[in-house]
C-alpha positions as CSV (number, residue, x, y, z in Angstrom):
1,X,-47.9,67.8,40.9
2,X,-46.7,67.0,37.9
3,X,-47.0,70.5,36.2
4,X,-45.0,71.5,39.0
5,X,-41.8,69.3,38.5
6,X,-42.3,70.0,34.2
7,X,-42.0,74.1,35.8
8,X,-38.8,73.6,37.9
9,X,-37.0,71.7,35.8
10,X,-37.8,73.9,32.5
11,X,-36.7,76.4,35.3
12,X,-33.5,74.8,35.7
13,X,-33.0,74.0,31.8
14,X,-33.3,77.9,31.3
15,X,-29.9,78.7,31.7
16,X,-28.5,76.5,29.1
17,X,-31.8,75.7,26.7
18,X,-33.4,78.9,27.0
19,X,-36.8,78.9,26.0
20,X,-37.6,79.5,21.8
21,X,-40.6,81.0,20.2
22,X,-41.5,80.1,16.4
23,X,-43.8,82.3,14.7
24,X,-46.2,81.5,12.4
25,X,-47.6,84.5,10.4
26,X,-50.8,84.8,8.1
27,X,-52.5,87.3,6.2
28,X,-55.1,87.9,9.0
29,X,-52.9,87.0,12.9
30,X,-49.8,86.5,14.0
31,X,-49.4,82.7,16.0
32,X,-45.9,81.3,17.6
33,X,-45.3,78.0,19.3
34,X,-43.4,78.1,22.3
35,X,-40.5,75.5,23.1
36,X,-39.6,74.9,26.1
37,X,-36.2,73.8,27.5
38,X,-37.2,70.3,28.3
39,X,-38.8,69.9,24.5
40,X,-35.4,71.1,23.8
41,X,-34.2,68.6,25.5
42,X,-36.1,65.7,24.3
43,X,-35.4,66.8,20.6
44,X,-31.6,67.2,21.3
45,X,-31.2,63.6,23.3
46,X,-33.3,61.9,19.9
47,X,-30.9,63.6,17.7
48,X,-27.8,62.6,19.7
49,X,-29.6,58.8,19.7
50,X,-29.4,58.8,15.7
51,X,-26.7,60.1,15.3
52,X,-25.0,57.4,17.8
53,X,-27.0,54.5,16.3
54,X,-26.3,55.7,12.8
55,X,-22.2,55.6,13.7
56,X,-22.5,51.8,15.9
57,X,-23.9,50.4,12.5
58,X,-21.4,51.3,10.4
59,X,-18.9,49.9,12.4
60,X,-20.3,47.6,12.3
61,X,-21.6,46.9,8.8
62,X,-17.3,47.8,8.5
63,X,-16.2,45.5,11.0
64,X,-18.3,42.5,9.3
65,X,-17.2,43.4,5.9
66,X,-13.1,43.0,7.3
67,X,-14.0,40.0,8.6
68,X,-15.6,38.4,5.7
69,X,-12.4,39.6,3.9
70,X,-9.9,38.0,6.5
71,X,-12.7,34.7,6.4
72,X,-12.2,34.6,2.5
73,X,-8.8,34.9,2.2
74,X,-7.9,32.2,5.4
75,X,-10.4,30.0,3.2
76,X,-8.3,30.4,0.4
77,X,-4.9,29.6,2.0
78,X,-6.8,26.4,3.3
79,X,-7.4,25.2,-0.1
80,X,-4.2,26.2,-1.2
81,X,-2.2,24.1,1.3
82,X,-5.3,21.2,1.4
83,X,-4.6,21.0,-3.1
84,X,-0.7,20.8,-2.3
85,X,-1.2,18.3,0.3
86,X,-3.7,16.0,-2.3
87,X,-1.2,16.7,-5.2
88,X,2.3,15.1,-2.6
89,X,-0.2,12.3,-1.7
90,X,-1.1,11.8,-5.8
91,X,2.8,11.7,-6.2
92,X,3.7,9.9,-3.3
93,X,1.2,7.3,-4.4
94,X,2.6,6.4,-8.1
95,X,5.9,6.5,-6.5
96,X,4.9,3.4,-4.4
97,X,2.9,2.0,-7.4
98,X,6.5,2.2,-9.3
99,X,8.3,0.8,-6.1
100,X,6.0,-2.1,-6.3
101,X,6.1,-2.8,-10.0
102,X,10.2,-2.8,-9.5
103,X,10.5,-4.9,-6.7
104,X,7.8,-7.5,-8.2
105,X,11.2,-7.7,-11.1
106,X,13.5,-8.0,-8.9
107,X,11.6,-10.7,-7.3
108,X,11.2,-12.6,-10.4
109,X,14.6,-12.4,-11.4
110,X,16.3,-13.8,-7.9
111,X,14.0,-16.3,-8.5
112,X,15.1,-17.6,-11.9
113,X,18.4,-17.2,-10.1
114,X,17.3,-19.4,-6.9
115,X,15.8,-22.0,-9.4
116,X,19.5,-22.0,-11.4
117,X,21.7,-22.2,-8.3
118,X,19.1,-25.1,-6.9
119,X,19.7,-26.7,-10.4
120,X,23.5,-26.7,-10.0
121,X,23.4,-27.2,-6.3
122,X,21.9,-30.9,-7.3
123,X,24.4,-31.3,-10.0
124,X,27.3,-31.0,-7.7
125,X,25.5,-33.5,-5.1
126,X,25.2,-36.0,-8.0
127,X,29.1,-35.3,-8.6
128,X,29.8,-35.7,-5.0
129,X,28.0,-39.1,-4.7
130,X,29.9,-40.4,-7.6
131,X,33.4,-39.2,-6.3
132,X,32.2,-40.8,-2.9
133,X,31.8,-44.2,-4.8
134,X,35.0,-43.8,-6.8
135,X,37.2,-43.0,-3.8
136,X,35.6,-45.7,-2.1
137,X,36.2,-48.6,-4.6
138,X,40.0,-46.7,-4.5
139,X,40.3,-47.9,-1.1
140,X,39.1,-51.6,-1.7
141,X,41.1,-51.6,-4.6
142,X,44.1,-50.4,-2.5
143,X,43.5,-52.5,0.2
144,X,43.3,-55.9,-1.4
145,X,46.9,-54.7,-3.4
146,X,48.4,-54.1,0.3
147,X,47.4,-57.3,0.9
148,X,48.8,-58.8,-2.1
149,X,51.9,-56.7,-1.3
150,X,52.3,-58.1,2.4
151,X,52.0,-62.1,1.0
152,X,54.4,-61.6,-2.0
153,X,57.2,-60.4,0.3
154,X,56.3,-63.2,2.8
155,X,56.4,-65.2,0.2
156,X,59.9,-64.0,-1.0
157,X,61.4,-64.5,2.7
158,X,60.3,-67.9,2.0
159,X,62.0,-68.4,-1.7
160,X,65.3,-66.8,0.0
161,X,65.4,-69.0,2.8
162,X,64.9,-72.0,0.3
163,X,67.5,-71.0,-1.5
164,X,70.3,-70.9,0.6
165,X,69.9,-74.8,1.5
166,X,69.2,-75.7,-2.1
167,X,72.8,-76.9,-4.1
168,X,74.7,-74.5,-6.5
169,X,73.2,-76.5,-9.4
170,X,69.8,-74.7,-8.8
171,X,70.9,-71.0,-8.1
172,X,70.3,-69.9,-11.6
173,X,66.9,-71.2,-11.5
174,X,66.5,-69.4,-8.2
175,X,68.2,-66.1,-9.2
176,X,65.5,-65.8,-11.9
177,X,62.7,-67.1,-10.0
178,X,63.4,-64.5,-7.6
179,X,64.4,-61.3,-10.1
180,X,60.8,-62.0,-11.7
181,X,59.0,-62.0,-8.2
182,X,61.3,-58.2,-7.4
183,X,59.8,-57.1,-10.4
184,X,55.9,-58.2,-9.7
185,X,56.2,-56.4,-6.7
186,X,58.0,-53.1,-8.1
187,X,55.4,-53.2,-10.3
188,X,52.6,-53.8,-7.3
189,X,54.0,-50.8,-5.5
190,X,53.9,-48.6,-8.1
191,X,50.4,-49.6,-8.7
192,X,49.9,-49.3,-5.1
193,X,51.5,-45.2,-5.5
194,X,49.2,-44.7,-8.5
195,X,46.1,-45.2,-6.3
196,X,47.1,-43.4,-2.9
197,X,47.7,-40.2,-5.1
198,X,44.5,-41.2,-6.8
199,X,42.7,-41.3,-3.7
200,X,44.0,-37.4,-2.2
201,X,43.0,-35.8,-5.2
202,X,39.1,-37.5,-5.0
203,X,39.6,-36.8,-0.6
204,X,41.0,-33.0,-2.4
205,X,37.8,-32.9,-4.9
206,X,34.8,-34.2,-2.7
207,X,36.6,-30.9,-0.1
208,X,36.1,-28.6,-2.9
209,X,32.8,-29.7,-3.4
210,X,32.1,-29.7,-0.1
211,X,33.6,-26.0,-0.1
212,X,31.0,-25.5,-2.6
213,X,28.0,-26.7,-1.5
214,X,28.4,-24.8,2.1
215,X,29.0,-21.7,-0.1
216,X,25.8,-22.1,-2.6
217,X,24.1,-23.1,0.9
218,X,25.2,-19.7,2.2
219,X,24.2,-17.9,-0.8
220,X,20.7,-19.6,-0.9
221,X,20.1,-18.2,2.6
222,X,21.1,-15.1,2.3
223,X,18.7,-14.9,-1.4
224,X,15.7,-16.4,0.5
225,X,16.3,-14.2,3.1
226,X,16.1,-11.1,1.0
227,X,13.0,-12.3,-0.7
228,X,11.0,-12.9,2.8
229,X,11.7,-9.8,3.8
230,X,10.6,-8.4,0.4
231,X,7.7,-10.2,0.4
232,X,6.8,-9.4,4.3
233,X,7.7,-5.9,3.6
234,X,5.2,-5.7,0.4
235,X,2.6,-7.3,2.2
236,X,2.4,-5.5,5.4
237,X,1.3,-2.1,3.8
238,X,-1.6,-3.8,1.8
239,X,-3.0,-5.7,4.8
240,X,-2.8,-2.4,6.6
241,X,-4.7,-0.7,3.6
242,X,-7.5,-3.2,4.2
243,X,-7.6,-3.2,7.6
244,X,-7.6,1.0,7.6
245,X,-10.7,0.4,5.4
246,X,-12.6,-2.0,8.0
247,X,-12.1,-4.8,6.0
248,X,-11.7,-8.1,7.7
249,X,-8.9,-9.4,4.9
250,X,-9.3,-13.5,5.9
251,X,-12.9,-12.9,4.7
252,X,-11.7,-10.7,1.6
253,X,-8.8,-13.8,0.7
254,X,-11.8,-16.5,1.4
255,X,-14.0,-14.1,-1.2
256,X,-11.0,-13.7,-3.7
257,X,-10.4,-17.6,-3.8
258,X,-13.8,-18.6,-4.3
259,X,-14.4,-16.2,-7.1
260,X,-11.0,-15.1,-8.7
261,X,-8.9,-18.7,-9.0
262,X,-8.7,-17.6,-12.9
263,X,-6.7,-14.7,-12.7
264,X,-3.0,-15.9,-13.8
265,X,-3.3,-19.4,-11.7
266,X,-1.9,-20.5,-8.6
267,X,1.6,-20.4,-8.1
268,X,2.5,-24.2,-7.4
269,X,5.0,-25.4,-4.6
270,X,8.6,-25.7,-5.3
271,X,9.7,-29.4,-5.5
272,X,13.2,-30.1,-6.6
273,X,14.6,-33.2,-4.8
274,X,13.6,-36.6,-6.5
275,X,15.5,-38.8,-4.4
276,X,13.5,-39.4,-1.4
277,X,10.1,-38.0,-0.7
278,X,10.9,-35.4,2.0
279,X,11.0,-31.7,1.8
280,X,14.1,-30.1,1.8
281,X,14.4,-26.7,4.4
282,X,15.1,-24.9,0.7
283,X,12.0,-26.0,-0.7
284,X,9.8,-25.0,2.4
285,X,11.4,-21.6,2.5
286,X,10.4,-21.3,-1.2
287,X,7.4,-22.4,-0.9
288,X,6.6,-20.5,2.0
289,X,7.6,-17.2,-0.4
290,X,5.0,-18.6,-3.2
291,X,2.4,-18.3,-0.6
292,X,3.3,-14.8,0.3
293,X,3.4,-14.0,-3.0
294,X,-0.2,-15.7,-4.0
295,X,-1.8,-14.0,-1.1
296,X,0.2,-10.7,-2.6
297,X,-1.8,-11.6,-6.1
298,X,-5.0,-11.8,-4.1
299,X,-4.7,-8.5,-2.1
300,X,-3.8,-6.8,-5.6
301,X,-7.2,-8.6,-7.3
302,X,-9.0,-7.4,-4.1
303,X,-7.7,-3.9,-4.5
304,X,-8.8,-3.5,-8.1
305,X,-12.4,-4.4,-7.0
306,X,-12.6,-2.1,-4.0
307,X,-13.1,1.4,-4.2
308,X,-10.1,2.7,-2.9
309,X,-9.5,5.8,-5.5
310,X,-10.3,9.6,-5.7
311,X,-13.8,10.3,-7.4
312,X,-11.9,13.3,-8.8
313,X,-9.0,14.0,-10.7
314,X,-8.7,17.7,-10.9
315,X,-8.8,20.7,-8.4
316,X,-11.8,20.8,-5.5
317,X,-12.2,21.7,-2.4
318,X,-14.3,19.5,0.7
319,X,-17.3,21.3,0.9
320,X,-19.6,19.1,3.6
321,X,-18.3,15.9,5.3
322,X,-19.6,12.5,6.8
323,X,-22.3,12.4,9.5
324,X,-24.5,15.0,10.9
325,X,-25.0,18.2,9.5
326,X,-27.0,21.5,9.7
327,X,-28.9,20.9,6.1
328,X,-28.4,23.5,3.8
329,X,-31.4,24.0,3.0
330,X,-32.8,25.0,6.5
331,X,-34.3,21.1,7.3
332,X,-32.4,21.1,10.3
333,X,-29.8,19.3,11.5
334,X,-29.8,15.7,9.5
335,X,-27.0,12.7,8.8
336,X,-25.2,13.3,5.9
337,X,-23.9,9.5,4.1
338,X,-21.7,10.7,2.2
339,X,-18.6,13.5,1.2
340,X,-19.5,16.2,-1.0
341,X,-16.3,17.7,-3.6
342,X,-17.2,21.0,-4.7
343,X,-15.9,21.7,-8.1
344,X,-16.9,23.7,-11.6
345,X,-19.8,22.2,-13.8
346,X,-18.2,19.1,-16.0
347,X,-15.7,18.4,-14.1
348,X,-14.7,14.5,-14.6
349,X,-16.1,12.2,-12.3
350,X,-13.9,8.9,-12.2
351,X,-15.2,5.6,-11.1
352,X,-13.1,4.8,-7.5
353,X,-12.8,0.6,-8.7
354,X,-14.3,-2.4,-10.3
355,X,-17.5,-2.9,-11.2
356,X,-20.6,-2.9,-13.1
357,X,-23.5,0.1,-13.4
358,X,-26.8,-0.6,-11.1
359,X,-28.5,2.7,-11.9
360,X,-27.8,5.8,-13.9
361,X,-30.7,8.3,-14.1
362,X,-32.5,10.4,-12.1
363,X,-33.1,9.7,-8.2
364,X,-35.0,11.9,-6.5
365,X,-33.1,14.0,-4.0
366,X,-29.8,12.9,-6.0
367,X,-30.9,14.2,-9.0
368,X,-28.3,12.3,-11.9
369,X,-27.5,9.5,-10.0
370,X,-25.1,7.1,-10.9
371,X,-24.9,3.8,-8.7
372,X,-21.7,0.9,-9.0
373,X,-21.8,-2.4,-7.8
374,X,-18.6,-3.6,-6.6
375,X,-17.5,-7.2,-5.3
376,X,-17.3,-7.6,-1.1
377,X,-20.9,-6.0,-0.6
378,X,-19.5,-2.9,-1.6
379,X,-21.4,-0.3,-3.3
380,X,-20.6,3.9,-4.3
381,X,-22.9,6.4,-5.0
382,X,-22.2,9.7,-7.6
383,X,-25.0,12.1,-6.9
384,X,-25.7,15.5,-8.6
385,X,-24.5,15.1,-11.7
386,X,-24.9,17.7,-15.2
387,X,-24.1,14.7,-17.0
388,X,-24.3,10.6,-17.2
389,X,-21.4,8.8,-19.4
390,X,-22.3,5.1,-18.7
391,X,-25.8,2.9,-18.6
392,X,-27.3,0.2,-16.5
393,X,-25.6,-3.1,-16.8
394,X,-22.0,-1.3,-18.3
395,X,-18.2,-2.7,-16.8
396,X,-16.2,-0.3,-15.1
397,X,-12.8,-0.3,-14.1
398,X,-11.1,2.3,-11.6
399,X,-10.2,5.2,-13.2
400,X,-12.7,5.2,-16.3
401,X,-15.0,8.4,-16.6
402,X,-18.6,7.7,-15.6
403,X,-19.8,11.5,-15.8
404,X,-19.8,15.1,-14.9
405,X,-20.0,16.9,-12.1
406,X,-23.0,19.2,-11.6
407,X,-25.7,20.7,-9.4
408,X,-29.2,18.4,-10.5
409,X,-31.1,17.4,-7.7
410,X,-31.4,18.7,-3.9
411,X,-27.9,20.7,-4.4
412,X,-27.1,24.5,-3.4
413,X,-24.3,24.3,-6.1
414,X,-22.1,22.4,-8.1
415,X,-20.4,19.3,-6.1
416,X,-20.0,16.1,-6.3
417,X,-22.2,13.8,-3.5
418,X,-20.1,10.7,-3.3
419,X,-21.4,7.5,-1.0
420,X,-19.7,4.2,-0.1
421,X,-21.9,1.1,1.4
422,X,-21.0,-1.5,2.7
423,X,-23.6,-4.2,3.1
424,X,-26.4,-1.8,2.3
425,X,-25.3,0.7,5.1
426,X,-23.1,3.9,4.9
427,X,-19.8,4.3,5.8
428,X,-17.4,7.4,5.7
429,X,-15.5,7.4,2.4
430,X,-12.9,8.6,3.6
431,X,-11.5,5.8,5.2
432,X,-11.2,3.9,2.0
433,X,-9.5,7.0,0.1
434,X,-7.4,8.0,2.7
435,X,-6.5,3.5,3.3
436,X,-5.9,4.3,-0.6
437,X,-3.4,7.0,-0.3
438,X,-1.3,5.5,2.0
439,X,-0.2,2.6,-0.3
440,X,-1.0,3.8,-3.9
């Protein structure tokens, strides 16, 4: 059966694979091997397969290679716009910083200028109470004189009427007992002049003062107004900044009071009035600003302690974030605490705030490891280091160098492997750098 099908279709391959003979000759015989159409046809399909496998694989060997071109250079752009995004933040940031620091001047001078115009504003009271008392001893004064006025000419009406039944004999005596009591009261009323004009120009004083004060008042308000809203205006971005960071800032004040009340000293209550034992709406309104200020002292000793800052000050690119990852080492997929910046060997690592040195050596895994304590339960990591710049027990502050960047440990190249803890536990450090950026 089947020698029968091989015959009719070599039969039907004859017209276009005709059959070959191949001869193989010796010294002795003559041999040939025969090919038939259908081996013909089997070596022409496996030539055709080579050739078509040989042509799909370099397209796509050259398809892949385009790609990984295109992959490279959209990798590139990335980091391009990503390093001209972190350098707009960097300037952003000091631009705030120098807002701050100006506005903290401006602050301090309104407030030498509050505590001068409260200074005068008591002075001009005093005045006022004092032309109060003069004006009103005027008016007594005045008074009894009107008095006196009213019984000397009664007392003239009196004298006149006398005279004109007394005899001719005592009209001298009369006529100068009279002329002297014209005079007394000439002189009464001018007296009587002297103090009416003296009292308008202390009713004309105690209105300018009056004038005054309700124009200092005004200018108070409108000074104490500006400063809440400076100080509410300050304070909102930094409560923000802690908040961003899940910090619970009543609990950060409460830990900043209880273990930084030497920094500078407490900013004491206004209290100008002495005359009565009540708080005037001025000194509340300026007290009220010292508190805002204090807790704006706080928030800044807070800030210094927490790390809020870049780890690096030059050029890098994100190269593995936060959370679960495929490990790059083939271990599978596996939780990832903290951010790794990929940069060249030596790069400066920077210390991201306050604190002192807990480790700095080798940790396995880490390889150089360098561990900072900071206040608020708050702990970073700097993992894979070439280099360690500080030892156990040393003081940092936020910005100093602490070491360089490298590829010691479990690393595939050289990065930097930051952590941030926060009670022992790890959180994404992004949130504090990013909470950073938006304020400083």
């Amino acid at each position: 059966m089947l020698k029968r099908i091989s015959y009719r279709l070599n039969t039907a391959l004859e017209n276009w694979l005709p059959e070959q003979r191949l001869y193989l000759k010796s010294e002795t015989k003559t041999r040939y091997v025969r090919i038939r159409p259908m081996t013909q046809l089997a070596a022409l399909a496996g030539s055709v397969s080579i050739i078509g496998w040989a042509m799909v694989a370099s397209a796509v060997v050259l398809m892949d290679g385009i790609s990984t071109g295109s992959g490279k250079m959209a990798t590139a752009r990335q980091q391009a716009i990503y390093e001209s995004r972190l350098n707009s933040l960097s300037d952003d940031r000091d631009a705030r910083a120098q807002e701050a620091v100006n506005a903290q001047q401006r602050f301090s001078l309104a407030l030498d200028e509050v505590s001068a115009m409260q200074s005068r504003l008591l002075a001009s009271e005093d005045q006022r109470r004092e032309l109060e008392s003069g004006l009103s001893a005027v008016q007594d004064v005045l008074r009894k004189t009107l008095a006196e006025r009213d019984a000397a000419r009664d007392q003239a009406r009196t004298v006149t009427a006398a005279l004109a039944d007394d005899d001719q004999a005592d009209g001298v005596e009369a006529t100068d007992t009279l002329q002297m009591m014209t005079e007394a009261l000439d002189a009464t009323a001018r007296q009587r002049d002297d103090m009416a004009l003296a009292a308008s120009k202390a009713e004309e004083a105690g209105a300018d003062i009056e004038n005054a004060k309700a124009a200092l008042e005004a200018r108070n308000d409108a000074i104490f107004t500006q400063l809440e809203d400076a100080v509410e205006m300050s304070m909102e971005p930094l409560d923000k900044m802690f908040r961003a960071a899940g910090l619970n800032t009543e609990d950060l004040l409460r830990e900043v009071r209880r273990g930084y009340s030497g920094q500078g000293g407490p900013l004491n209550p206004v209290s100008l009035s002495t005359m009565s034992g009540e708080i005037t709406p001025e000194e509340q309104r300026a007290n009220s600003i010292l508190e805002g200020l204090q807790k704006m002292n706080m928030y800044r000793i807070a800030a210094m302690h927490v790390p809020l800052a870049m780890p690096l000050d030059a050029a890098f690119r994100y190269s593995s974030p936060f959370g679960y990852r495929n490990d790059p080492k083939g271990a599978g997929r596996r939780f990832h605490s903290g951010v790794d910046l990929a940069a060249p060997i030596g790069t400066d690592i920077h210390v991201t705030g306050d604190g002192v040195v807990l480790r700095a050596g080798w940790v396995s895994g880490y390889g150089r490891l360098i561990e900072v304590q900071h206040d608020f339960g708050i702990v970073t990591r700097y993992g894979h280091l070439s280099r360690i710049r500080v030892q156990v027990g040393d003081k940092v502050s936020r910005g100093d160098i602490i070491g360089d960047m490298g590829s010691s440990g479990r690393s595939t190249g050289s990065h930097l492997h930051y952590e941030v803890r926060v009670g022992g536990q790890p959180v994404n450090p992004m949130t504090f750098i990013k909470a950073g950026n938006d304020v400083f």
